[in-house]
ROMI-482124 format. One line per 8 residues: number of its first residue (from 1); their letters; for each residue x, y, z of N, C-alpha, C, O. Coordinates in steps of 0.05 Angstrom, whole numbers, padded with zeros to 5 digits. Layout:
BEGIN
NUM	A	X:Y:Z:X:Y:Z:X:Y:Z:X:Y:Z  ... .
//
This chain:
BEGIN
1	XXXXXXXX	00100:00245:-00204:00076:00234:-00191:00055:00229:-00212:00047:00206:-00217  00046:00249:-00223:00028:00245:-00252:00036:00228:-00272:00019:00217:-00285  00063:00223:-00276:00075:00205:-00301:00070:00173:-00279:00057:00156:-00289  00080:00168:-00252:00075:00143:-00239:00048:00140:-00247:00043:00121:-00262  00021:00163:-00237:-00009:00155:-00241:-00020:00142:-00268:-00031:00121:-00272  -00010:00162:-00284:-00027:00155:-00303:-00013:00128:-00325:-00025:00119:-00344  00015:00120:-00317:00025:00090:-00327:00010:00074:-00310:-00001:00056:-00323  00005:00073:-00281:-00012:00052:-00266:-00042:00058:-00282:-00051:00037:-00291 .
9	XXXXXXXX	-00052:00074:-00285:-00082:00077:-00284:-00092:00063:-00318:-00114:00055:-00326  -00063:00067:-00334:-00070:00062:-00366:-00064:00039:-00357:-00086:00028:-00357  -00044:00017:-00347:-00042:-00005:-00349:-00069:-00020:-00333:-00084:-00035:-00346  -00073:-00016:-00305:-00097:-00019:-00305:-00126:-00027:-00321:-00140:-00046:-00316  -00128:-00014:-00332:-00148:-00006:-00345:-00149:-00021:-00378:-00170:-00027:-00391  -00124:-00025:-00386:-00114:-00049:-00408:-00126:-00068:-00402:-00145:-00079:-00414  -00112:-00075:-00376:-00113:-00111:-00374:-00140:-00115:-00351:-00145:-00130:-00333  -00156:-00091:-00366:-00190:-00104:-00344:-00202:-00122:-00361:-00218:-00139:-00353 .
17	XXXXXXXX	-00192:-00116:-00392:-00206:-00132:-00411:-00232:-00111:-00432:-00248:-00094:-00423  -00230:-00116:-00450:-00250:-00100:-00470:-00244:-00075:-00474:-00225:-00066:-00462  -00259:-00060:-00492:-00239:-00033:-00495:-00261:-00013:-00509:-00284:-00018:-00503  -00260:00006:-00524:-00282:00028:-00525:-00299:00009:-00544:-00321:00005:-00534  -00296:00001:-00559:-00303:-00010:-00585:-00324:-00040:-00568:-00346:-00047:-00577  -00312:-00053:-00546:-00334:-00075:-00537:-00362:-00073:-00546:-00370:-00093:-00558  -00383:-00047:-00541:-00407:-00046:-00540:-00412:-00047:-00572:-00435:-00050:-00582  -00386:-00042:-00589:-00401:-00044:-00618:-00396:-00074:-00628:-00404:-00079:-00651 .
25	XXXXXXXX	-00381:-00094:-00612:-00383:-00119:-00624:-00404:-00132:-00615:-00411:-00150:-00631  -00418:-00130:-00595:-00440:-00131:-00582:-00464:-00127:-00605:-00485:-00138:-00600  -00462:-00113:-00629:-00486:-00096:-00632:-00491:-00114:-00667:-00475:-00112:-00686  -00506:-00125:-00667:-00512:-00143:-00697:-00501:-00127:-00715:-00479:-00132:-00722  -00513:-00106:-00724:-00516:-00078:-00741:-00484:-00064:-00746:-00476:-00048:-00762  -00474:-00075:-00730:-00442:-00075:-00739:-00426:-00090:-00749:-00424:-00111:-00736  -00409:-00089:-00770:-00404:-00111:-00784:-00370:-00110:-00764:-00359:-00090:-00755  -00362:-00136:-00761:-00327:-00144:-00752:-00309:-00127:-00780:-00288:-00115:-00773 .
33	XXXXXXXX	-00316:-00127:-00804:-00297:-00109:-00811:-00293:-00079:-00801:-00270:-00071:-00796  -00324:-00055:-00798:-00322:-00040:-00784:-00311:-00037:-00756:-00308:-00015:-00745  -00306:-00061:-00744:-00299:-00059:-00718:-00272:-00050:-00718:-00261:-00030:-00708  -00261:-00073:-00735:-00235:-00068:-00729:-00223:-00052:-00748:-00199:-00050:-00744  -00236:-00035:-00774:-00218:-00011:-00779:-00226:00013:-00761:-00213:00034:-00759  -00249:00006:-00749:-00242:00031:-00720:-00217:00021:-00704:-00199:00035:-00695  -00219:-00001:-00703:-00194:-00010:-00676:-00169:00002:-00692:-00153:00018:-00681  -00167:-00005:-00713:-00138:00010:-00735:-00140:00032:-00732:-00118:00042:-00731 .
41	XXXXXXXX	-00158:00048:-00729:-00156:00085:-00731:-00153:00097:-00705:-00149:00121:-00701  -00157:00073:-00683:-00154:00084:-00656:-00134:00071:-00643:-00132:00073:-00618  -00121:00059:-00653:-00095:00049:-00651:-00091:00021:-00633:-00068:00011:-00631  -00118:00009:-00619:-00127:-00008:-00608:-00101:-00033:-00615:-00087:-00046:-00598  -00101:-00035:-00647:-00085:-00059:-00644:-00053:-00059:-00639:-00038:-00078:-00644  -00046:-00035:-00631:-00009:-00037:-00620:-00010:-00045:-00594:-00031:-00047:-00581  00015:-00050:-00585:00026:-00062:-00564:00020:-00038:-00534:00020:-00014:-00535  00016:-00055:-00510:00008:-00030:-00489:00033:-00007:-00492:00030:00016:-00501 .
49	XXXXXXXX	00050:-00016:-00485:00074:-00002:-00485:00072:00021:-00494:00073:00041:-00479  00068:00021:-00532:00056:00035:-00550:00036:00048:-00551:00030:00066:-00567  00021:00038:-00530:-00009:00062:-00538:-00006:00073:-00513:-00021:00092:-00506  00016:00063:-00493:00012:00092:-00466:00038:00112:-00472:00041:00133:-00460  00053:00104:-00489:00083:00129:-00501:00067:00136:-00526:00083:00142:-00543  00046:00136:-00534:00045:00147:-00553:00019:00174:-00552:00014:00193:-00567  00006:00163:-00525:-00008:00176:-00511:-00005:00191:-00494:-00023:00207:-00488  00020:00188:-00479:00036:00209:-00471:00054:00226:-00485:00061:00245:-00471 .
57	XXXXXXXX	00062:00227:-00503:00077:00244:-00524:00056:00261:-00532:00060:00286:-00535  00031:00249:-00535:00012:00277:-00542:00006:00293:-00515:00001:00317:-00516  00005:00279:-00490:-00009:00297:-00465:00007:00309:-00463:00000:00332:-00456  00035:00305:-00469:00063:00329:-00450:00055:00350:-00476:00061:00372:-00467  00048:00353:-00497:00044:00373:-00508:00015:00388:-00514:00008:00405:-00531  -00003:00371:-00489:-00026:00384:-00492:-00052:00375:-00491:-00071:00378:-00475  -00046:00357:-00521:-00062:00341:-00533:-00079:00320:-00515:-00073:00298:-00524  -00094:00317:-00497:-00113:00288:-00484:-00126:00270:-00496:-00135:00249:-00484 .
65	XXXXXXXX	-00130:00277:-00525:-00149:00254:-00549:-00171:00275:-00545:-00172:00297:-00533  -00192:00258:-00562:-00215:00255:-00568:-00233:00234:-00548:-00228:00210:-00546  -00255:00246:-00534:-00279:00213:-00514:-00283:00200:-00537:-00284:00212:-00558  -00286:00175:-00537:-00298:00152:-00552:-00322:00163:-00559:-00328:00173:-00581  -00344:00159:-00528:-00363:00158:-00519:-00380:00185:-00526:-00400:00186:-00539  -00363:00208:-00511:-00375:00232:-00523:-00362:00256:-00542:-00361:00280:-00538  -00351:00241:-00563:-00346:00249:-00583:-00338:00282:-00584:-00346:00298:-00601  -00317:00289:-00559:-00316:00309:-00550:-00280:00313:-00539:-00266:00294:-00532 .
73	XXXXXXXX	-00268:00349:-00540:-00242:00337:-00531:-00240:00334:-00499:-00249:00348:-00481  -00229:00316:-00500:-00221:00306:-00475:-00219:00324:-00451:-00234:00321:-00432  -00192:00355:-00450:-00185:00374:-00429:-00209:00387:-00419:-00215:00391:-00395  -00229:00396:-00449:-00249:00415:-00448:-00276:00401:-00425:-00290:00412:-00408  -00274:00380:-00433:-00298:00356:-00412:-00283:00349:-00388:-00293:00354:-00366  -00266:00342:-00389:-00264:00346:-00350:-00261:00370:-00339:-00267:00373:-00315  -00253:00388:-00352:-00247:00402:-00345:-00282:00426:-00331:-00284:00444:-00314  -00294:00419:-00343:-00317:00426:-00338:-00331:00413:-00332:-00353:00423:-00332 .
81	XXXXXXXX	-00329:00381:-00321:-00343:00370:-00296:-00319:00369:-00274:-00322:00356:-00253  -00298:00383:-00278:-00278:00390:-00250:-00287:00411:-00236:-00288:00412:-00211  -00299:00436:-00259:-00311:00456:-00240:-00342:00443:-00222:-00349:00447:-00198  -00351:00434:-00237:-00376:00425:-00224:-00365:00406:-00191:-00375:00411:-00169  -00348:00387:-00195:-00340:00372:-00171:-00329:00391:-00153:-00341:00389:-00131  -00305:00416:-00154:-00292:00437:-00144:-00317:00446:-00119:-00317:00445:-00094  -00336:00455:-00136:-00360:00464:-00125:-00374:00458:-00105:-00381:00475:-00088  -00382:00431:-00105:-00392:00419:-00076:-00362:00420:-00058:-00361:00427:-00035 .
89	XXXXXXXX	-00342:00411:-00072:-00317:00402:-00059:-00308:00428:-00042:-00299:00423:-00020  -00309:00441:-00045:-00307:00469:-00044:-00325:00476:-00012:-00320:00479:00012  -00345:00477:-00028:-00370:00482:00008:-00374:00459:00013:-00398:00457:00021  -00363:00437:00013:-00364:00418:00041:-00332:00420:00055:-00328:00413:00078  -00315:00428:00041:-00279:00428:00059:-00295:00449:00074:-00295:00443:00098  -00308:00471:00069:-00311:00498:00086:-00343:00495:00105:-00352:00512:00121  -00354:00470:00096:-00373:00466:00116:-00355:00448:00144:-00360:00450:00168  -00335:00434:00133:-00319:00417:00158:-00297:00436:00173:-00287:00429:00194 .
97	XXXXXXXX	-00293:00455:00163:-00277:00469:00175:-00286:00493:00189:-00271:00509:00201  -00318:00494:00186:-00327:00516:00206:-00339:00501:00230:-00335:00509:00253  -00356:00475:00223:-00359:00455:00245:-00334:00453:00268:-00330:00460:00291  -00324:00442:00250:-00294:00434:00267:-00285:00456:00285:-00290:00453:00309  -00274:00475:00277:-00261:00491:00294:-00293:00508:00312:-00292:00515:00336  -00315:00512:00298:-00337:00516:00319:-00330:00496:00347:-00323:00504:00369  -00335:00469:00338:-00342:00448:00360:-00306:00451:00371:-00299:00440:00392  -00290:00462:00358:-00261:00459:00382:-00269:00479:00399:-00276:00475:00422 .
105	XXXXXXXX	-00267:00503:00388:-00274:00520:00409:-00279:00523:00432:-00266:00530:00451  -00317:00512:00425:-00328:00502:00444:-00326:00487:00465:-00334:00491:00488  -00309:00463:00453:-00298:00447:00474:-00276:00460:00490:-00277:00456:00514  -00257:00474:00479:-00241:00489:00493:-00244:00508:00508:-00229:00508:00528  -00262:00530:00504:-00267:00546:00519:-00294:00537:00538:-00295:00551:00559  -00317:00517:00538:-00328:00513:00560:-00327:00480:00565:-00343:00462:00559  -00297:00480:00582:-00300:00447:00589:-00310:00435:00602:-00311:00442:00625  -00324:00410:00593:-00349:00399:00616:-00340:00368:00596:-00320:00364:00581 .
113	XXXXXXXX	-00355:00355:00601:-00357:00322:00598:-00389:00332:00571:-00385:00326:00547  -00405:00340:00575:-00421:00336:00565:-00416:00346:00543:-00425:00334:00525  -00400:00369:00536:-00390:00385:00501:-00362:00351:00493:-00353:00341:00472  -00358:00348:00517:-00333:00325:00504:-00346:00302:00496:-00336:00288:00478  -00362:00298:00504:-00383:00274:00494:-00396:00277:00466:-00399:00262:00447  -00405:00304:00474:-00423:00309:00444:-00404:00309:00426:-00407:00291:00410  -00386:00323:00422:-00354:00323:00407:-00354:00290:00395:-00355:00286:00371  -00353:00274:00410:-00331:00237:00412:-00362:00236:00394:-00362:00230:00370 .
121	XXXXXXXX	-00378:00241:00404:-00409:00226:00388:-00415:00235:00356:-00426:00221:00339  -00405:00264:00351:-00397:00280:00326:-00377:00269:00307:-00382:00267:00283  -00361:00263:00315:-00331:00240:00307:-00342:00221:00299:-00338:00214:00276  -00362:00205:00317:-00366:00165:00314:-00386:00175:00294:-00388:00160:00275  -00405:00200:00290:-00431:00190:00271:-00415:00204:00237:-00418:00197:00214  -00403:00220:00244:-00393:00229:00219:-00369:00207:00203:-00369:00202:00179  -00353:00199:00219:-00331:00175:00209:-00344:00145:00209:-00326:00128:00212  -00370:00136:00208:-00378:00111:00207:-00399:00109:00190:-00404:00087:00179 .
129	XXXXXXXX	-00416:00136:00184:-00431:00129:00168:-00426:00137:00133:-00418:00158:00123  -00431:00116:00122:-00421:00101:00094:-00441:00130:00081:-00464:00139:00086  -00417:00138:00061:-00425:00155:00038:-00452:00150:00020:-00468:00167:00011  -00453:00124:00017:-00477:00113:-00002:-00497:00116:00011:-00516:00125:-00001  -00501:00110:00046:-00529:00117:00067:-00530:00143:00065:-00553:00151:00063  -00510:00163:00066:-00517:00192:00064:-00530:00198:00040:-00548:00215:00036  -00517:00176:00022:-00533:00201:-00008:-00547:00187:-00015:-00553:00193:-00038  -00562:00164:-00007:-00591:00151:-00012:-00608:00179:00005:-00625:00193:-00007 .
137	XXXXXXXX	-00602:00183:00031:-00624:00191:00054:-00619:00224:00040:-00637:00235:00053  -00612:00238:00030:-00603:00262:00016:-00619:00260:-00006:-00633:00278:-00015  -00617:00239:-00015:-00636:00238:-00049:-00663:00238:-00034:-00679:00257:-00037  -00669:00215:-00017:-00699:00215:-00005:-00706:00243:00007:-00725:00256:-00004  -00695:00253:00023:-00699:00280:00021:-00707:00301:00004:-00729:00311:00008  -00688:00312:-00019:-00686:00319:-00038:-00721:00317:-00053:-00738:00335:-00057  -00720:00282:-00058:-00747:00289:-00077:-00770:00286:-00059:-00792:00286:-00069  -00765:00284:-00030:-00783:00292:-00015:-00798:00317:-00012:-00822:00322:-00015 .
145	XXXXXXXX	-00770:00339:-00005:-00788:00374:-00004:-00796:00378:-00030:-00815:00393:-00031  -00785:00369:-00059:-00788:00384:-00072:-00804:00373:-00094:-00810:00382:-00116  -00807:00357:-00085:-00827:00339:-00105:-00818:00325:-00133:-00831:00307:-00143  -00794:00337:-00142:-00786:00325:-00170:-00756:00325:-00152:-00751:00319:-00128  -00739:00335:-00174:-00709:00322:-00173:-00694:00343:-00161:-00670:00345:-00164  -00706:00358:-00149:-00696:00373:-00134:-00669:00389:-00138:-00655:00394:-00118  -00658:00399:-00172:-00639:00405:-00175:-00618:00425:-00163:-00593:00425:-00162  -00641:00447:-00152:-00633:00467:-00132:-00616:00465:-00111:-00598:00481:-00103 .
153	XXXXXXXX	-00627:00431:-00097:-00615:00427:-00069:-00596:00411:-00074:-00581:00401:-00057  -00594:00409:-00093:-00557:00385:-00099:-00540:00401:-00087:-00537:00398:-00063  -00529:00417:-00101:-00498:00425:-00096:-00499:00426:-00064:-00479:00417:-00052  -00523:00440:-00047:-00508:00440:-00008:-00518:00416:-00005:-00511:00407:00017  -00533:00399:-00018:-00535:00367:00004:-00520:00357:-00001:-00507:00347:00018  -00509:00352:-00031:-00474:00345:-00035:-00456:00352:-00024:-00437:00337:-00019  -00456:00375:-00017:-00433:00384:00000:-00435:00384:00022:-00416:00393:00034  -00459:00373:00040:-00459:00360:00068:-00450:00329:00069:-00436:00318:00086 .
161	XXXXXXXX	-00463:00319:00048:-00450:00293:00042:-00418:00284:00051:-00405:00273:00069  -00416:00298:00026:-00385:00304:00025:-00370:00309:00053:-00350:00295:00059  -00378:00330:00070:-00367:00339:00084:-00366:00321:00119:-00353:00330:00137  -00376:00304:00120:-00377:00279:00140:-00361:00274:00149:-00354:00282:00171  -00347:00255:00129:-00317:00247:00135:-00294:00263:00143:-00277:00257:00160  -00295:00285:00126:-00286:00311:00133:-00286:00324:00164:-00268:00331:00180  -00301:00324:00164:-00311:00332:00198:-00300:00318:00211:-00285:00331:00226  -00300:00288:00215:-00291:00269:00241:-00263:00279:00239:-00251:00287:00260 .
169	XXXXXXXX	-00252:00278:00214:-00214:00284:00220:-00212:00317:00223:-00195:00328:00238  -00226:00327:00211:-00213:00360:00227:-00224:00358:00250:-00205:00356:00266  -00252:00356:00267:-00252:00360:00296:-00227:00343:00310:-00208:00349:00325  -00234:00321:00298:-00203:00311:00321:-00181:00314:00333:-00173:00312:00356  -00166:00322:00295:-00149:00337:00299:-00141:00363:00318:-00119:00368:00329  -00173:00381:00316:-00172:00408:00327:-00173:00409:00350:-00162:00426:00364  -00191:00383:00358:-00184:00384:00391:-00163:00373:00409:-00161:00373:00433  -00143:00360:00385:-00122:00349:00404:-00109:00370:00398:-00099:00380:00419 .
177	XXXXXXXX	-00101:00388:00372:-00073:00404:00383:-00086:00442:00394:-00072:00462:00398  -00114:00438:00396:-00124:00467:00408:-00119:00454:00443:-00118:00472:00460  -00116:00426:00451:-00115:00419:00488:-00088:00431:00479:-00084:00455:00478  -00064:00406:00470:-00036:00418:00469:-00035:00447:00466:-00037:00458:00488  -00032:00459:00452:-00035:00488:00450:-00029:00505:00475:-00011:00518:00486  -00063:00497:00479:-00062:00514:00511:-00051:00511:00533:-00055:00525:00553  -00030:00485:00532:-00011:00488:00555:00019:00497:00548:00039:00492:00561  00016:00511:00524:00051:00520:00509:00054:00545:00534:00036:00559:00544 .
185	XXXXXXXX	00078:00544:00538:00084:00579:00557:00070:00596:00545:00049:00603:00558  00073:00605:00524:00071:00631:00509:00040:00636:00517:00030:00657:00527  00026:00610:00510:-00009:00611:00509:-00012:00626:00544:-00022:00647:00552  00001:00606:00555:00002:00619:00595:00008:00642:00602:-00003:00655:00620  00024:00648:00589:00039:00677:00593:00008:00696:00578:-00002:00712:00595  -00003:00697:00557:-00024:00705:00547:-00047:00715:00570:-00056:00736:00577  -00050:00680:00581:-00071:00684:00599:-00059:00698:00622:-00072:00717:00630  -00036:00692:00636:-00031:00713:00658:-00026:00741:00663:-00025:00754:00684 .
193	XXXXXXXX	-00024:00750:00630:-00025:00776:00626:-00054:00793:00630:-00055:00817:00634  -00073:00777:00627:-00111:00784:00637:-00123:00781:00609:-00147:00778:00613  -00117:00782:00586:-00129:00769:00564:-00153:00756:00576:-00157:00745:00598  -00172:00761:00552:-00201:00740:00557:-00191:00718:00547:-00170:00714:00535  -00213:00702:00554:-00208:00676:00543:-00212:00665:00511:-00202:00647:00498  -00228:00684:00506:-00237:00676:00482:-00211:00692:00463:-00206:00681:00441  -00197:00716:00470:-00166:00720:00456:-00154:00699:00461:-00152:00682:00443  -00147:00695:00480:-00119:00677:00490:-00131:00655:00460:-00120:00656:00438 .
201	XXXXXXXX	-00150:00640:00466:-00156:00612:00449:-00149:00621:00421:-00134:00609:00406  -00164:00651:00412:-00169:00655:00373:-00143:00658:00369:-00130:00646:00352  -00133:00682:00389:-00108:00699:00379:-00087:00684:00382:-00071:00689:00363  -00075:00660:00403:-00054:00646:00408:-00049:00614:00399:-00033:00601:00386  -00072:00609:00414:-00078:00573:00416:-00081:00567:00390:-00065:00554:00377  -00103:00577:00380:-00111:00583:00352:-00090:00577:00330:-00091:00556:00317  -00075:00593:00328:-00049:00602:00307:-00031:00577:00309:-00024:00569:00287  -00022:00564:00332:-00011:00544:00340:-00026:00521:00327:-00016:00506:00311 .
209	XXXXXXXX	-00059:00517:00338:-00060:00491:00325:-00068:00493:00298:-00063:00474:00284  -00077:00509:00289:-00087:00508:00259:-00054:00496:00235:-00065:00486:00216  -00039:00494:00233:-00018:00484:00217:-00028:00455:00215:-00041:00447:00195  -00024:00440:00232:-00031:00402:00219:-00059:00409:00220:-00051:00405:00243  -00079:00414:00220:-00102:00416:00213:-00105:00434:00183:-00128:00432:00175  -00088:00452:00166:-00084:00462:00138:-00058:00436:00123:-00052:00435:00099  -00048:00419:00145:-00036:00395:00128:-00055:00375:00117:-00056:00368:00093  -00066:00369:00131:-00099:00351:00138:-00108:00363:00107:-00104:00352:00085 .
217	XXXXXXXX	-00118:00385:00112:-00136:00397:00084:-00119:00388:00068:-00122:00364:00065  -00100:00396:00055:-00085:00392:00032:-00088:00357:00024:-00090:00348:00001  -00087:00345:00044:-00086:00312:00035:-00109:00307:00032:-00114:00288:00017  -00131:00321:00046:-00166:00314:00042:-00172:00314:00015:-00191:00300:00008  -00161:00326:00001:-00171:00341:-00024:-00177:00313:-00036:-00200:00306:-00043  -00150:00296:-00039:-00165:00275:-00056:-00180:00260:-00039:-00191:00248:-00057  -00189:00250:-00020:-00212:00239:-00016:-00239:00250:-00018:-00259:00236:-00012  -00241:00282:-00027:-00260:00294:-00034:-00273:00282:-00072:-00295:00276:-00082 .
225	XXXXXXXX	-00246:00285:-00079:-00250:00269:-00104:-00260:00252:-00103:-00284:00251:-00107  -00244:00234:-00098:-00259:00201:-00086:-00281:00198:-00075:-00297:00180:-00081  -00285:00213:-00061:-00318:00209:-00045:-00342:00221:-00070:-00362:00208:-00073  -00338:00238:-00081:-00351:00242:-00107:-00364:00226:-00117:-00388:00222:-00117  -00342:00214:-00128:-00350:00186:-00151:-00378:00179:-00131:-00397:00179:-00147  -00386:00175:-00108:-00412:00157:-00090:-00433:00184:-00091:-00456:00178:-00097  -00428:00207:-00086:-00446:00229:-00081:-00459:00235:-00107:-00484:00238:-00106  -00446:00236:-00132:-00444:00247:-00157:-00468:00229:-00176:-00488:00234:-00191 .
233	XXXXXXXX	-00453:00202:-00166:-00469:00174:-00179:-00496:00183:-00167:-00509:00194:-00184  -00506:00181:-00148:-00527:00175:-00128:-00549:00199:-00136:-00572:00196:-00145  -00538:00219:-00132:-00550:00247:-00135:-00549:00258:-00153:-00558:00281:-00151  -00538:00250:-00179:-00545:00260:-00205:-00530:00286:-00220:-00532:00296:-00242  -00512:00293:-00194:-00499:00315:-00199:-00467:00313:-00217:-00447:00302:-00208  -00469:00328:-00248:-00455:00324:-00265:-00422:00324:-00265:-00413:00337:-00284  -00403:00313:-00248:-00387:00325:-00241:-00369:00300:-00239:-00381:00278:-00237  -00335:00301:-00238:-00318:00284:-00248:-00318:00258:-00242:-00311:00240:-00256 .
241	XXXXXXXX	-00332:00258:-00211:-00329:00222:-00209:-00355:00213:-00224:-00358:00188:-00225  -00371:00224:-00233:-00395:00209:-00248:-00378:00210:-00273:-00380:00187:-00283  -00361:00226:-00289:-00356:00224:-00309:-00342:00202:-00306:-00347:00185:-00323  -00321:00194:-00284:-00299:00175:-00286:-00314:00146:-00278:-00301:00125:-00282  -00339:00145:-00268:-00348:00117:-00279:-00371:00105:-00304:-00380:00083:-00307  -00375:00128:-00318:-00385:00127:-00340:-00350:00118:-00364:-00344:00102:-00382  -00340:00138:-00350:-00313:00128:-00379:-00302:00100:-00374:-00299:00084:-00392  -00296:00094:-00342:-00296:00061:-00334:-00313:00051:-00354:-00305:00047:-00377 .
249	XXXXXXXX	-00340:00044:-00347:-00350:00029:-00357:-00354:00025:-00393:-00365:00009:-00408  -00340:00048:-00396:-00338:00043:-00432:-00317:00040:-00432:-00313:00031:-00455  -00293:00041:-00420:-00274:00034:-00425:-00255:00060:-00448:-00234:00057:-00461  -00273:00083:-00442:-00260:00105:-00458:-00235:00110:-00447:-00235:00126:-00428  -00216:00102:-00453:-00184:00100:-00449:-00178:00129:-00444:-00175:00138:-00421  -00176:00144:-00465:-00173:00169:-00466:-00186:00189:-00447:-00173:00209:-00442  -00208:00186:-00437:-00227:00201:-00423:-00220:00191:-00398:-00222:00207:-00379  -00212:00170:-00394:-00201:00165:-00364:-00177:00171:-00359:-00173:00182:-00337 .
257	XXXXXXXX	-00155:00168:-00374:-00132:00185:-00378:-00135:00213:-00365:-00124:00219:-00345  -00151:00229:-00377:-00160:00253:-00382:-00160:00266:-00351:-00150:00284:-00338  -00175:00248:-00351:-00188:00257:-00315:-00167:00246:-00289:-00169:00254:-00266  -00149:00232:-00298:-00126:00221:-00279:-00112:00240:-00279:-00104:00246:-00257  -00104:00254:-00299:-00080:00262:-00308:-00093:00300:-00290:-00079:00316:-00277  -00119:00303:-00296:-00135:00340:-00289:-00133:00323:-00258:-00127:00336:-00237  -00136:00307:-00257:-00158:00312:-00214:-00125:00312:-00208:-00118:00332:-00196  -00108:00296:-00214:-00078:00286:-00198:-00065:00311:-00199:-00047:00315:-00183 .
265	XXXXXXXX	-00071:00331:-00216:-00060:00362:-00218:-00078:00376:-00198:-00071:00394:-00183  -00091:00371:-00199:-00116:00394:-00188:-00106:00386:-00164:-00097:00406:-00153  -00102:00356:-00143:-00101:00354:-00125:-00069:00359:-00113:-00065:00366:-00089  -00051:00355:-00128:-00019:00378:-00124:-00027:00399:-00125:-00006:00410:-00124  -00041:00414:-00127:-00038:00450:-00139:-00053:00454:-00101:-00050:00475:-00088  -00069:00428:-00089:-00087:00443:-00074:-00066:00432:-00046:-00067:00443:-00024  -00052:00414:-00050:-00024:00415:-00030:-00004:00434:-00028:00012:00440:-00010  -00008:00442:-00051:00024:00455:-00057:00001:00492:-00046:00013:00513:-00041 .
273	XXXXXXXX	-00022:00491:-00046:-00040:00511:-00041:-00028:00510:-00008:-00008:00523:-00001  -00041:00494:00008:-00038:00477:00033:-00017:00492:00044:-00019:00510:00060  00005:00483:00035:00037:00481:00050:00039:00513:00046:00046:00524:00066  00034:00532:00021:00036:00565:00021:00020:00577:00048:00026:00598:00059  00000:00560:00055:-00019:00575:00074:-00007:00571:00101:-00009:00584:00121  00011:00543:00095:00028:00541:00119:00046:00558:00125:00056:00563:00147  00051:00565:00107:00088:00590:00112:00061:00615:00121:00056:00624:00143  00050:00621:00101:00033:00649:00116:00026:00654:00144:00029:00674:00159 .
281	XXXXXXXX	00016:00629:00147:00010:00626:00182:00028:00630:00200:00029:00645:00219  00050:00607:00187:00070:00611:00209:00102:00607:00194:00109:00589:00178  00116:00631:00207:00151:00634:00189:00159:00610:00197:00167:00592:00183  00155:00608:00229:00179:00586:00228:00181:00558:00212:00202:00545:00211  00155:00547:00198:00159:00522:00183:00178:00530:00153:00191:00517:00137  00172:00553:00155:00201:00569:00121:00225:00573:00140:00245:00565:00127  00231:00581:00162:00247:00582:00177:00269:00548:00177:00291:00544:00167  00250:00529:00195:00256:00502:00188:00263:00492:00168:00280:00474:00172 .
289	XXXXX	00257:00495:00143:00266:00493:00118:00291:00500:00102:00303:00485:00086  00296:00521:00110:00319:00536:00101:00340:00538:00126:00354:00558:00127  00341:00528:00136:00362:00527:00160:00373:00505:00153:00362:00483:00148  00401:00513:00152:00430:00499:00155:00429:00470:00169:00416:00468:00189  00440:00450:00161:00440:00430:00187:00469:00437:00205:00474:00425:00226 .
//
């Protein structure tokens, strides 16, 4: 999966046109001979083929280059605007997943039209409104209370940001398989034994629907990424998708590499996280697995 990404993302990125070196042909004060014995020392003038096997022969052993741009190694810099992205990414998955299963609950345990409404109205405002209107009205905020740049309040308004879209697909989810749920025998048998209601739902219903809602998470992860890049830009906060359209726009090859190669790991490690929390919850999906046909 990483070796498919990062051959699409280097070829890509070839044939956009221009390359780290553009902004210095641009620049009087540079002579075309200096240009191009940088382009010789950075290997600019071999064949694509050649500069993505030769750039992969160093990643499988470690090596990510050197940034063009910030004159820095490559693993060590994303790697430390990964923790910074992790971070919001982090308390907004756990701001949508306390919403969510709050508002299932609720809906489950006191049914009326008016919690199902508020619910459908929670869904339409969180899944329609555009990331860029959130983190304009978050920034206006921001240097609203606080008068300057409000560095304090980044990381939780980012991570409300963030957490929007998030919200519409876990409540949804939670409320269709917390209804299913509650009509399984087992859940009935619960309630006819005199259980409260609020066991029957945590202790039974619960356990049942939470599995495709911890599948959900695992695939969110990269659109947490992705949504970044708009939160990150907007709000100033130092972290991989601002790095990855600063390296776009220079065209730092290496530095975009870099960051294809850490988020596309980071976001397997947080599936392959996902699917463990699935067997914990529940045997029978290891059960399913390992059974004979």
């Amino acid at each position: 999966m990483i070796f498919a990404v990062s051959a699409i993302a280097f070829g890509l990125l070839s044939t956009a046109g221009g390359d780290a070196l553009t902004t210095l042909r641009d620049n009087p004060q540079v002579s075309p001979k200096t240009v191009e014995r940088l382009k010789l020392v950075y290997g600019l003038d071999r064949p694509l083929p050649v500069r993505y096997f030769s750039w992969l022969g160093r990643a499988v052993s470690g090596d990510l280059g050197e940034s063009f741009a910030y004159r820095a190694p490559v693993g060590a810099l994303v790697l430390s605007r990964l923790a910074n992205t992790a971070a919001i990414g982090t308390v907004a998955l756990l701001i949508a997943l306390l919403v969510s299963i709050f508002l299932g609950y609720l809906v489950t345990r006191y049914p009326s039209g008016l919690l199902d409404a508020g619910a459908e109205l929670t869904v339409l405002i969180t899944a329609s409104t555009p990331r860029i209107v959130l983190s304009l009205i978050a920034l206006f905020v921001i240097v609203s209370v606080s008068g300057t740049s409000g560095s304090m309040f980044i990381v939780p308004v980012s991570s409300i940001v963030l957490s929007f879209p998030l919200v519409a697909i876990f409540l949804t989810q939670m409320n269709s398989e917390l209804g299913q749920a509650m009509r399984l025998n087992f859940v009935q048998l619960a309630r006819a034994k005199g259980l409260s209601e609020r066991k029957v739902i945590m202790s039974h219903a619960f356990r049942e629907a939470v599995n495709p809602l911890i599948s959900i998470l695992g695939v969110s992860l990269g659109g947490v990424a992705g949504g970044s890049v708009v939160v990150e830009t907007v709000l100033g906060w130092p972290g991989i998708g601002a790095l990855m359209v600063a390296a776009v726009r220079g065209r730092d090859v290496s530095l975009v590499m870099g960051i294809v190669v850490i988020a596309s790991g980071a976001v397997w490690l947080g599936n392959t996280i996902a699917e463990m929390l699935q067997l914990f919850n529940d045997r029978r999906v290891l059960d399913a697995e390992i059974r004979p046909d």
